[in-house]
N, C-alpha and C positions, 0 to 999 in steps of 0.2 A: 788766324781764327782763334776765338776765345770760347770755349765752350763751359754755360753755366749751367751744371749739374743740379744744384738744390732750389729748392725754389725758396722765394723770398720772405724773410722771416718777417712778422708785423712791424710794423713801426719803420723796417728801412727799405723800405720801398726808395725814399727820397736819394739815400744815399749809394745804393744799389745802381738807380737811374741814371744818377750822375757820373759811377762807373760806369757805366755802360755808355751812355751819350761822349763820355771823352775817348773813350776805345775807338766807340764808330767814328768821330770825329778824326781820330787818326787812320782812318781805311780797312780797321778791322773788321772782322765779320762776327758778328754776334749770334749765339748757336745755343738755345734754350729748350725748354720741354715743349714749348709751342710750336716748335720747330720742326724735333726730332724726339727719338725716343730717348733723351739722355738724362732723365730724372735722378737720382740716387739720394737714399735719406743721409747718409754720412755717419751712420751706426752701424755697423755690422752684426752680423748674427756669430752668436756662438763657432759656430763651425768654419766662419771668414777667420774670426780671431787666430784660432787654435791654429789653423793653415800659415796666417800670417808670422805668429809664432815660430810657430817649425821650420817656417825658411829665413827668419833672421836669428832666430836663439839668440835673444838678447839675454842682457846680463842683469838687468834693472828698469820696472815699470813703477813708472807713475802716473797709477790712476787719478785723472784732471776732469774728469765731465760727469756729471749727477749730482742725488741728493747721496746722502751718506752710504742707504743699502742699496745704489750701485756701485756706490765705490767698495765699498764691502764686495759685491759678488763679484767685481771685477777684479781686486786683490785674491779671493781667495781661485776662481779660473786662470787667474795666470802662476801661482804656483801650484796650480794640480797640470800645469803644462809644461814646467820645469823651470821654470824663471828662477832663481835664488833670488833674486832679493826685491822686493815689492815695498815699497814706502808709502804711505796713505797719509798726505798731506791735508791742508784744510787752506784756505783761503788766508795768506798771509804768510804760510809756511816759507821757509828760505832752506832748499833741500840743496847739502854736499853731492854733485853726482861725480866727481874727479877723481879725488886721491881716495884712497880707503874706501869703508862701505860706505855707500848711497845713507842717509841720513839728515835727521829733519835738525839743523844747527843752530837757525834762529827763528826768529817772529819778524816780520815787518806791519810797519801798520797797511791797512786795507779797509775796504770798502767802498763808498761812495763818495769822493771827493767835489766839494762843494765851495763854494768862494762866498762870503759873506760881504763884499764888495772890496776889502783890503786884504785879508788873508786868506789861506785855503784852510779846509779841517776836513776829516776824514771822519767819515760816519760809519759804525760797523752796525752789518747787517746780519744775520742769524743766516745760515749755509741754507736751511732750508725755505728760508726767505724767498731767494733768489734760482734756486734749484741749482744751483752750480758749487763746485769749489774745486778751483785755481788755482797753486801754488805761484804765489806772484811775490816780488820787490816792490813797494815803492821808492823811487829816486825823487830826493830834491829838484 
């Protein structure tokens, strides 16, 4: 049994499908909000985080989802909840989380990767553009 909690964001319905159609193909059972009551946005409220916090006491967050002022209020709620070290990356960042402190090291390029029919190029987009930022690599 596979159960799909969120519902399907625009645009990937097709590709959603497709998981879904090779699951059942394989004898799974498919178990969605049509179904039963198992919807969840996949945001927490204040009060999950904090909870969430308190039973792993991690040592280092990196806020990855929003525009800038939630990466901002989510940096500064997890060190009002004891986190030491909170790094606030940007789309491209290349964050140290191993040896030493957690730390933003390099750049990589990022954004929208496009083929011009012989090469690729990477088009950068404004964070607020796309309402996300990512701390991602790209590899060759």
């Amino acid at each position: 049994m596979v159960i799909f909690s969120s519902r399907t964001i625009p645009g990937n319905e097709k590709a959603v499908g497709e998981v879904m159609n090779n699951l059942s193909d394989k004898g799974v059972e498919i178990i969605t909000d049509r179904d039963a009551l198992v919807h969840v946005s996949g945001h927490p409220r204040r009060g999950e985080l904090a909870q969430l916090y308190k039973l792993l006491q991690p040592k280092v967050l990196v806020p990855v989802h929003g525009e800038p002022l939630h990466l901002a209020a989510h940096a500064t709620f997890a060190k009002e909840h004891g986190i030491p070290e909170v790094v606030r990356g940007k789309n491209g960042d290349i964050i140290r989380l191993n040896a030493g402190r957690a730390a933003i090291i390099d750049e990589a390029p990022s954004g929208i990767l496009v083929k011009d029919g012989i090469s690729w190029t990477i088009r950068r987009l404004p964070v607020s553009r796309n309402g996300a930022s990512c701390p991602l690599q790209v590899l060759p």
